[in-house]
C-alpha positions in Angstrom: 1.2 -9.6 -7.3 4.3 -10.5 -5.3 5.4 -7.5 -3.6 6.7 -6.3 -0.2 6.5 -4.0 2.5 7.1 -0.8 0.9 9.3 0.9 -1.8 21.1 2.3 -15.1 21.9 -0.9 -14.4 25.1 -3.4 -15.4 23.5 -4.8 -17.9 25.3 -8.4 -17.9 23.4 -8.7 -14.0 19.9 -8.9 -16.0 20.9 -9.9 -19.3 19.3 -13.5 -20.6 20.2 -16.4 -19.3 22.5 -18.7 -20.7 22.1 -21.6 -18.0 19.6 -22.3 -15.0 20.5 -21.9 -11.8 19.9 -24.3 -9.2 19.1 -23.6 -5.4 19.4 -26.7 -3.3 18.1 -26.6 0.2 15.8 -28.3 3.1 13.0 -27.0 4.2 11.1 -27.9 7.2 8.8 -26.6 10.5 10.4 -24.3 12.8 11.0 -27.5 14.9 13.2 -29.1 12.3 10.3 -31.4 11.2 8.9 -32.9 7.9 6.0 -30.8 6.4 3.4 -33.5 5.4 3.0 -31.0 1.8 5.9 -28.3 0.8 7.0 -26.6 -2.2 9.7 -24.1 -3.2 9.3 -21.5 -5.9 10.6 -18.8 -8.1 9.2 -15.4 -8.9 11.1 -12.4 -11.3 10.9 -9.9 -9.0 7.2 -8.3 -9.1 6.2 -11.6 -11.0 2.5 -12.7 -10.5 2.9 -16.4 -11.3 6.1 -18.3 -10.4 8.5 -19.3 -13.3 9.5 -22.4 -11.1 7.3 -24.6 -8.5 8.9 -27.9 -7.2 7.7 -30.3 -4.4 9.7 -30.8 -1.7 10.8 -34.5 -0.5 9.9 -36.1 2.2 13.0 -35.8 3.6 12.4 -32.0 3.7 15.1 -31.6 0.2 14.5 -29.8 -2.5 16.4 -28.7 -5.9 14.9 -25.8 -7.5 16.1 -24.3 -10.9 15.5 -20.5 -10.7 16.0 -20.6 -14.7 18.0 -17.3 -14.9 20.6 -15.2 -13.3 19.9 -11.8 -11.4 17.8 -11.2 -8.8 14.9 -13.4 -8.1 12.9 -14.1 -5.6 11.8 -17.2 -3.7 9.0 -18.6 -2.0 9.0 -21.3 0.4 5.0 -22.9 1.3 4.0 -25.9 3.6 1.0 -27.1 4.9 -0.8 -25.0 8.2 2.7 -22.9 8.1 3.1 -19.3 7.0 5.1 -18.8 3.7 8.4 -17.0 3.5 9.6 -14.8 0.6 13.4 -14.6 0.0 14.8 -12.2 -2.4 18.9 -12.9 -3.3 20.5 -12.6 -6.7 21.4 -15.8 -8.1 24.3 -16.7 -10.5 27.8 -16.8 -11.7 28.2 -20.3 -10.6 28.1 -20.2 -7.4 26.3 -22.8 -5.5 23.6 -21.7 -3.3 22.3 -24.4 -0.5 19.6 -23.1 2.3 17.4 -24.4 5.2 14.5 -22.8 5.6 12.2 -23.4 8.5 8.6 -22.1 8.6 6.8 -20.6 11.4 3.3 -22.4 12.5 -0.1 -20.5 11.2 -1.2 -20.0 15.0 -4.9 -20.5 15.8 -6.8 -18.0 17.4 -7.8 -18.3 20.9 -11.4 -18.5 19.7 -12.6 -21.1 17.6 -16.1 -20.3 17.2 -15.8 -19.2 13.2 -14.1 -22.0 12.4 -15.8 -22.8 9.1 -15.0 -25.1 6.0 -15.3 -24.3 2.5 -15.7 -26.9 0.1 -17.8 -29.0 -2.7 -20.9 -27.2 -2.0 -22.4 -24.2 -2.2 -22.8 -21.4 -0.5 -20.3 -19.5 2.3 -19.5 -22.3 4.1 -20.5 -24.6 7.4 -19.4 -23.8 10.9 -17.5 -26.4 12.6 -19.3 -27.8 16.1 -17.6 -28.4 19.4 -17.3 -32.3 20.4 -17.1 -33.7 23.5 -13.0 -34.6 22.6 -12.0 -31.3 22.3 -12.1 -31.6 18.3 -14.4 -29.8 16.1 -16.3 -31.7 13.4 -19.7 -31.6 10.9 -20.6 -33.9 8.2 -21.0 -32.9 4.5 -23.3 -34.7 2.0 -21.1 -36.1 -0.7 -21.5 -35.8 -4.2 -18.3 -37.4 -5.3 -15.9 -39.7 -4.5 -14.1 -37.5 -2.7 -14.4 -34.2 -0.7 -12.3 -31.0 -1.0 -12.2 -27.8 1.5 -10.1 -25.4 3.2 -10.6 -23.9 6.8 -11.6 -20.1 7.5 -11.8 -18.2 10.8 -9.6 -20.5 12.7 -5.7 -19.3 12.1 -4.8 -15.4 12.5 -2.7 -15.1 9.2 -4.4 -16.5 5.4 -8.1 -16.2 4.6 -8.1 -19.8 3.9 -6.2 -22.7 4.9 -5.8 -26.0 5.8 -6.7 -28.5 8.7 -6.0 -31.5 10.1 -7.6 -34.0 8.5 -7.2 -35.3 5.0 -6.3 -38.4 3.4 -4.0 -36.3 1.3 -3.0 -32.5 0.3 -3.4 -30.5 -3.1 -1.4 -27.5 -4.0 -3.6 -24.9 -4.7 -1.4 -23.4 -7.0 -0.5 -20.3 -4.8 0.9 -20.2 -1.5 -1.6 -22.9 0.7 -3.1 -26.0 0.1 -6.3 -28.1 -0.4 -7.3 -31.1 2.0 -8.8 -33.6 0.4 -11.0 -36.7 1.6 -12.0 -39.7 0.3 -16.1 -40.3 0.2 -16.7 -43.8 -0.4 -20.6 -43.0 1.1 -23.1 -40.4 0.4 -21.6 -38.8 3.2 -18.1 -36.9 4.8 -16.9 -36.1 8.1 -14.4 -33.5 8.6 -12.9 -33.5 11.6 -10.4 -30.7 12.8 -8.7 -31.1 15.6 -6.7 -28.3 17.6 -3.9 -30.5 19.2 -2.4 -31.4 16.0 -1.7 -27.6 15.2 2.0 -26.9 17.0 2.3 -24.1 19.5 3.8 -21.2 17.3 6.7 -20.5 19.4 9.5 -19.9 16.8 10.2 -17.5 13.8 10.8 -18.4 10.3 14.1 -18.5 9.7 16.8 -18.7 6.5 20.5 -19.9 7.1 22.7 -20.5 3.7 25.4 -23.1 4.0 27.9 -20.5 2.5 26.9 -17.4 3.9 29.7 -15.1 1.8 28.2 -16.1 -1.1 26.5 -12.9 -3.5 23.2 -14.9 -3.1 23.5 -15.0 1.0 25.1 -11.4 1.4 22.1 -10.1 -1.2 19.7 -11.9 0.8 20.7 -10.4 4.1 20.3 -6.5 2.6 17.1 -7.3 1.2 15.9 -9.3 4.7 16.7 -6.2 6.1 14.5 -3.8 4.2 11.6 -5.3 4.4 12.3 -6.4 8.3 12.5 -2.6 8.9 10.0 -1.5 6.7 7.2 -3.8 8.5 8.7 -2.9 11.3 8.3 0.8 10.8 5.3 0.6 9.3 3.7 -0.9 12.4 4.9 1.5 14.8 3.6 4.0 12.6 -0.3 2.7 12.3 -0.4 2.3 15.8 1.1 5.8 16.9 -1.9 7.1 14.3 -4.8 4.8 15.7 -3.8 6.1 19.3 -3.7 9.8 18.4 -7.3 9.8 15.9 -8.8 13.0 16.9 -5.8 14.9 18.9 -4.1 18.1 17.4 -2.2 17.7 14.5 1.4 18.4 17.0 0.5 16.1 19.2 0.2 13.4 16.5 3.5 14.4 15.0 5.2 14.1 18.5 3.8 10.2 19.2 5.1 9.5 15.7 8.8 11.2 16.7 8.6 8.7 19.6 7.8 5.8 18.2 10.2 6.0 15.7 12.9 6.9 18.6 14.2 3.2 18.8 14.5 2.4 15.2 17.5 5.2 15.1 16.9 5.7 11.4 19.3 8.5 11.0 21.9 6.1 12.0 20.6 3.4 9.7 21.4 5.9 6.9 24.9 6.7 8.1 25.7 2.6 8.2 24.3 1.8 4.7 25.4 4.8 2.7 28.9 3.9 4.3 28.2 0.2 3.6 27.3 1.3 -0.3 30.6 3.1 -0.3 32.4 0.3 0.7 30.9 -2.5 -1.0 32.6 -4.0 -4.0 30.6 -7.0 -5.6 27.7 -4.9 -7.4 24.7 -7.0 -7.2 25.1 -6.6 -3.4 25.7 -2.8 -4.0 22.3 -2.3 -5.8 20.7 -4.3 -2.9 22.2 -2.0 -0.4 21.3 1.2 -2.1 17.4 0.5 -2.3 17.8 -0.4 1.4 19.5 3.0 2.0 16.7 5.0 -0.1 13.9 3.1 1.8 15.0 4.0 5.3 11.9 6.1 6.7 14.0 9.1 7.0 13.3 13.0 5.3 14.6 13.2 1.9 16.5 16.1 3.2 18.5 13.6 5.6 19.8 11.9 3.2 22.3 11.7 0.5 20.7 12.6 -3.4 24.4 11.4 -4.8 23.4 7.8 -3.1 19.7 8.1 -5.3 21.3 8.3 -8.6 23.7 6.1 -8.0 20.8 3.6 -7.4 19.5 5.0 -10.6 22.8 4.5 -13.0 23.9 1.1 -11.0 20.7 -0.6 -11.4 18.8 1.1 -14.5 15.5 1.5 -15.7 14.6 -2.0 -16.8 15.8 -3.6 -13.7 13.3 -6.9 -12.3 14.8 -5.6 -8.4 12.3 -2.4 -9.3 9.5 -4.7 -9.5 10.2 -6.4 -5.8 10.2 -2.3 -4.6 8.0 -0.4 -7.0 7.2 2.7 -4.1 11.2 2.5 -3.9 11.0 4.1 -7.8 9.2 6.7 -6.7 11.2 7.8 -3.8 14.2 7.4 -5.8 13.4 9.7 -7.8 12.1 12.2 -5.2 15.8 11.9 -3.8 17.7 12.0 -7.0 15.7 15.4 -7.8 17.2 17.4 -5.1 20.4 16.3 -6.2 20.2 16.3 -10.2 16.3 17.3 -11.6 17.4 16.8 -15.3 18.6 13.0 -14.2 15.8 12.5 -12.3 13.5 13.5 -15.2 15.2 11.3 -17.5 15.3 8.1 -15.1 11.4 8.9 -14.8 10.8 8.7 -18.3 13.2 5.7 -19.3 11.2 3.5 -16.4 8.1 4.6 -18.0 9.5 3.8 -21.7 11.5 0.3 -20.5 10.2 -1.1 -17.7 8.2 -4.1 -18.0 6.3 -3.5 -14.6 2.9 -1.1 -14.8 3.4 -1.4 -10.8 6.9 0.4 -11.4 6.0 2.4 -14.9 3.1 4.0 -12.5 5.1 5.3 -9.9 7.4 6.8 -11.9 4.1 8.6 -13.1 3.0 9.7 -9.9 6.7 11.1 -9.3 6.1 13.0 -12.6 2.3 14.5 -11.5 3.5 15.3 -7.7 6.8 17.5 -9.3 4.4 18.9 -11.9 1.6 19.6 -9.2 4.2 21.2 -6.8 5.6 23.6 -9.5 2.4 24.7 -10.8 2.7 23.2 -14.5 -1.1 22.5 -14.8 -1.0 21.3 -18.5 2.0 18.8 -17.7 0.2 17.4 -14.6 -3.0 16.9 -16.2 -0.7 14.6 -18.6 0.6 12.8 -16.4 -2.8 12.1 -14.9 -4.6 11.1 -17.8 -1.5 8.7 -18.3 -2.4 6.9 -14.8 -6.1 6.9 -15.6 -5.3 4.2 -18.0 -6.5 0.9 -17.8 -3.2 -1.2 -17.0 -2.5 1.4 -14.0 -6.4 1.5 -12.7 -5.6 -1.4 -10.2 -2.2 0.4 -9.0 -1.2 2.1 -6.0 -0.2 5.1 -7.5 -3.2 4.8 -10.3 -5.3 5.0 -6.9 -3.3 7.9 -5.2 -4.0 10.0 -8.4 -7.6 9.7 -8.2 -7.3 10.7 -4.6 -5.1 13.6 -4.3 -4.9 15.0 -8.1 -8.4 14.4 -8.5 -8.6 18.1 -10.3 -7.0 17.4 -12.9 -9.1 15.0 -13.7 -10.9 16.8 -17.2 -13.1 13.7 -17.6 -15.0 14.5 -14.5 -17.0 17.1 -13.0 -14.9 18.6 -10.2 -11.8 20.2 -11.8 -10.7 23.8 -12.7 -12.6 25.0 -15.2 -15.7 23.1 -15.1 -19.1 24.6 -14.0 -19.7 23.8 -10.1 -22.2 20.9 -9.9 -25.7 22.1 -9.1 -26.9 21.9 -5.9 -30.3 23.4 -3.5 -29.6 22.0 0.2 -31.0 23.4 3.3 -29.0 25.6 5.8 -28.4 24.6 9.0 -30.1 26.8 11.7 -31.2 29.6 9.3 -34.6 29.2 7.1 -34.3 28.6 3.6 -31.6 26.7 1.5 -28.7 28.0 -0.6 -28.1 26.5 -3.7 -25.7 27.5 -6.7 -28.0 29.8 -8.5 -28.1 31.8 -5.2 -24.8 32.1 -5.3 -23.8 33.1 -8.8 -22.6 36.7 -9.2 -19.5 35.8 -6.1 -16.7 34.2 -5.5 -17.3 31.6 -2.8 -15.7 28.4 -1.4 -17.4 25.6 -0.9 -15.6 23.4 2.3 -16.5 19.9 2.8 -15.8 19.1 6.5 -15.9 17.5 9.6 -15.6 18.4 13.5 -13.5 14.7 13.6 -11.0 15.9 11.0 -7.7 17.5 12.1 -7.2 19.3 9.1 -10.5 20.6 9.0 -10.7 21.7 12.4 -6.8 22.9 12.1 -7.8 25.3 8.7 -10.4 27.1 11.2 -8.8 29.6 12.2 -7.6 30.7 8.8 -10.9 30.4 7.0 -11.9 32.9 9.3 -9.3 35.4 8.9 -9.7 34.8 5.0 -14.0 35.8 5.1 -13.1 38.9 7.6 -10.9 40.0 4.7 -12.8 39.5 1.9 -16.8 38.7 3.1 -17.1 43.0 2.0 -15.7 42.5 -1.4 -18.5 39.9 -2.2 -16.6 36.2 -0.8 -18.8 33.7 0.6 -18.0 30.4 2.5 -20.8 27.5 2.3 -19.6 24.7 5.1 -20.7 21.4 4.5 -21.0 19.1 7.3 -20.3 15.4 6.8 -20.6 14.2 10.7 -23.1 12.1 11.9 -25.5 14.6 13.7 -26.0 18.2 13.1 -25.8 18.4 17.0 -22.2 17.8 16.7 -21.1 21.0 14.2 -24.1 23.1 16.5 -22.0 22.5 19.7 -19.1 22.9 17.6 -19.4 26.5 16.7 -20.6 27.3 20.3 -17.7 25.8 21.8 -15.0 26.7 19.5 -15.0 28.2 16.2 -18.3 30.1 15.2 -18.5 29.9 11.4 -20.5 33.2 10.8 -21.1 31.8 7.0 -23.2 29.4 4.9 -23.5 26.5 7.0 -25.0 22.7 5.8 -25.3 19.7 7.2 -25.5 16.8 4.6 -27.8 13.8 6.0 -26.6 11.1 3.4 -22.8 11.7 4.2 -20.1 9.9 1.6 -22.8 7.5 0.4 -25.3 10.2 -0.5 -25.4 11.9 -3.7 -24.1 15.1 -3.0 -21.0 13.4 -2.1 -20.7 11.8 -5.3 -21.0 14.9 -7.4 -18.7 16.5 -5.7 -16.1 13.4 -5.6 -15.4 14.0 -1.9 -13.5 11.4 -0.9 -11.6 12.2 1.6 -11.5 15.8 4.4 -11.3 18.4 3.4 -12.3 19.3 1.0 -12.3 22.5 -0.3 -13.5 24.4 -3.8 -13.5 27.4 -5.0 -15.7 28.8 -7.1 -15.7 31.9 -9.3 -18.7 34.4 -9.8 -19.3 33.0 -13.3 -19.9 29.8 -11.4 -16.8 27.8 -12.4 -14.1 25.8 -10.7 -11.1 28.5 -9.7 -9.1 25.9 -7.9 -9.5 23.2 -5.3 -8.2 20.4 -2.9 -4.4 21.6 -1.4 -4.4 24.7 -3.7 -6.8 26.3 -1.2 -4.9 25.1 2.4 -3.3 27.9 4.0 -1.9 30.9 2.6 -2.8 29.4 -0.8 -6.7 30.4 -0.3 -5.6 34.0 0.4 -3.7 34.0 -2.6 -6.1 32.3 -4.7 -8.7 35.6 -3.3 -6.7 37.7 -4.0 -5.6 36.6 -8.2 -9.2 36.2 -8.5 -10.7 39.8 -7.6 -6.9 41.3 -9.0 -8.2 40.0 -12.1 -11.7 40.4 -11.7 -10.6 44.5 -11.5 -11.8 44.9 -7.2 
């Protein structure tokens, strides 16, 4: 599905078309030359197939009718180049002309993968080093011609094209096929690193009338994801540089590495920009772009959320470019207005075409209901996102993940009888299993002396059994690292765990694992003398565990 880096409306923006639209443009390389195979096309925002695909002449020009008004999005494909996906609104007459110039696919330095896939079966043949400098293997043919695509040779696309072919196939997506005529019972394909320019230049878009609603869109939305990938970036590599250092220190590499970005300034310039602005298609733009600066919700402005929610509307396509943006939306617009905010959930989940944009609205709905203890309205909402349509989402995924107990379907949720289990402790005869337990309360803490979390809940799992071990609580510690050496030295370096301790050989492929659904670290349960569920996952981090102790032997009458 066509989507990008993250995330009421006037209705006449959306409403059916009554003529097509036309975009005219060139499109070349980044060097202002002919692409020998190029085609522009036209998505609805979120769309999985375009509406519109047209070839591009070999003069590079190209007339493409979008077939409606509103926002749209277009793609722009040739041959050994990477595409590039332009969102602008389109309409109202106005003429919209563009050059587009690709960036190279670059090869990587090393060309030893370098494999084709083609008319035969099987995972493909690994191209061999000549004495030219070219790379080449020959290929039995059992047709009259020979069709492949290259792997393991260019750093962006799984598969893509070469430099030899006696012509080129659209593939129907974003790359193309080469194809080779096989007069013989055999073909040569020859690839040939020379021919492939040095990627020196970016991609770049430049509209003949740059005022226009469809250039001034374009710019907001070029912006947003710009940043976002931006961001993002910065982000994963601050995390991969901090894996296994205290959670502070992680939070101060992020702070710095989002220092240059200035983000709180970003809000300040679009809010003002949104203020200003006058034509509303570039207004809507504007306001998503505000919502998805990476800044805390308490930053920014909740007026500026639902006025994205009443400018654009429910069934708005621009939702489908930014489906996360729904979701944060509405996390915005809540602090600002909850009843309006419950209300624009709802109507995206009654009108919205999109089960990308339909689900987050859903997980905005669990993560509210979750955080204000409404059990029965959260398991709702989770059972909505366990259907079918939503299994391949995002947010259908996210559910699963973090909301996983109110899941009534499966084993581990409140309510339900602990799984049974016998395993043997660690560095104490005998094993523990649940029948050993029943008759007390005890928590059951899936960890890892590599998880932060785990490591950082230490100190208050320890306070929590010195309160309540005399009043019957247990803790049973199970170890998912790779040696039991590692948790030994563990506790007789740092924290000494005087409970139930367990190591669990198979780890998150074994069995145990599965029963209990641990997915991710920690993860806690608690389980009641009767044997049941109490509560688990985030409802036992912190002072919630205390709490949850305390209910429990309150109404237990100790």
């Amino acid at each position: 599905m066509l989507r990008f880096a993250l995330l009421a409306v006037v209705p006449l923006l959306f409403a059916p078309v009554t003529t097509a639209q036309t975009v005219t443009g060139t499109l070349t390389s980044a060097a202002d030359a002919p692409l020998p195979a190029a085609h522009a096309h036209a998505f609805v925002p979120g769309g999985e197939a375009p509406v519109a695909t047209v070839s591009v002449g070999p003069d590079g020009r190209f007339a493409l009718a979008t077939g409606r008004d509103g926002f749209v999005v277009l793609r722009f494909t040739g041959a050994n180049h990477r595409p590039v996906d332009l969102p602008l609104y389109v309409g109202d007459g106005e003429e919209v002309d563009l050059t587009v110039r690709l960036a190279v696919n670059p090869l990587l330095d090393n060309l030893s993968d370098l494999r084709v896939r083609g008319d035969f079966a099987g995972a493909g043949r690994t191209l061999k080093p000549q004495p030219d400098g070219t790379f080449a293997e020959t290929f039995p043919a059992r047709a009259d011609t020979f069709a492949y695509q290259l792997t393991g040779g260019f750093v962006h696309g799984p598969r893509v094209n070469g430099t030899d072919w006696d012509r080129l196939v659209f593939d129907g997506g974003s790359d193309y096929i080469a194809v080779l005529d096989a007069p013989g019972d055999s073909v040569t394909v020859t690839f040939d690193p020379r021919l492939v320019p040095a990627a020196e230049s970016l991609p770049s878009v430049d509209f003949a009338e740059r005022g226009t609603r469809a250039a001034r869109s374009a710019a907001v939305l070029r912006d947003l994801d710009n940043r976002s990938e931006l961001v993002f970036e910065a982000r994963r590599r601050a995390i991969m540089a901090t894996r296994g250092v205290p959670p502070e220190d992680r939070q101060a590499a992020l702070d710095a590495a989002m220092q240059p970005f200035d983000l709180s300034a970003e809000d300040a310039r679009l809010a003002a920009a949104a203020d200003a602005e006058t034509d509303p298609a570039v207004r809507q733009a504007i306001l998503l772009n505000y919502v998805s600066v990476e800044t805390e919700p308490a930053q920014k402005d909740p007026a500026l959320a639902l006025r994205a929610l009443r400018d654009l509307g429910p069934d708005a396509p621009l939702w489908g470019l930014y489906p996360a943006l729904v979701q944060r939306t509405l996390d915005l617009a809540r602090l600002g207005d909850p009843a309006a905010a419950e209300r624009s959930a709802q109507e995206f989940y009654d009108v919205h075409p999109d089960p990308d944009v339909q689900a987050y609205a859903l997980l905005h709905g669990l993560d509210v209901a979750d955080r204000a203890g409404q059990e029965g309205r959260a398991q709702g909402y989770f059972a909505l996102l366990q259907e079918e349509r939503f299994a391949e989402t995002d947010p259908g995924l996210i559910a699963e993940a973090l909301f996983g107990r109110y899941d009534l379907t499966g084993g581990i949720h409140v309510g339900a009888p602990v799984p049974d289990f016998s395993l043997q402790l660690l560095d104490a005869e005998g094993t523990v299993s649940r029948a050993s337990l029943l008759g007390r309360p005890y928590l059951i803490d899936f960890w890892a002396v590599w998880c932060s979390p785990c490591v950082a809940e230490m100190p208050n799992l320890h306070a929590t059994y010195d309160r309540y071990r005399e009043r019957g609580f247990d803790i049973l510690s199970i170890s998912m690292d790779d040696t039991p050496a590692e948790v030994r030295a563990f506790r007789a370096e740092r924290f000494p765990m005087p409970w139930l301790n367990v190591f669990s050989e198979e780890g998150f492929g074994g069995d145990l694992a599965e029963r209990f659904e641990v997915g991710s670290l920690p993860k806690p349960i608690l389980v009641g003398a009767d044997g049941r569920i109490v509560a688990e996952g985030s409802d036992l981090r912190g002072a919630n565990l205390g709490a949850a102790l305390e209910q429990l032997f309150t109404e237990a009458g100790q």
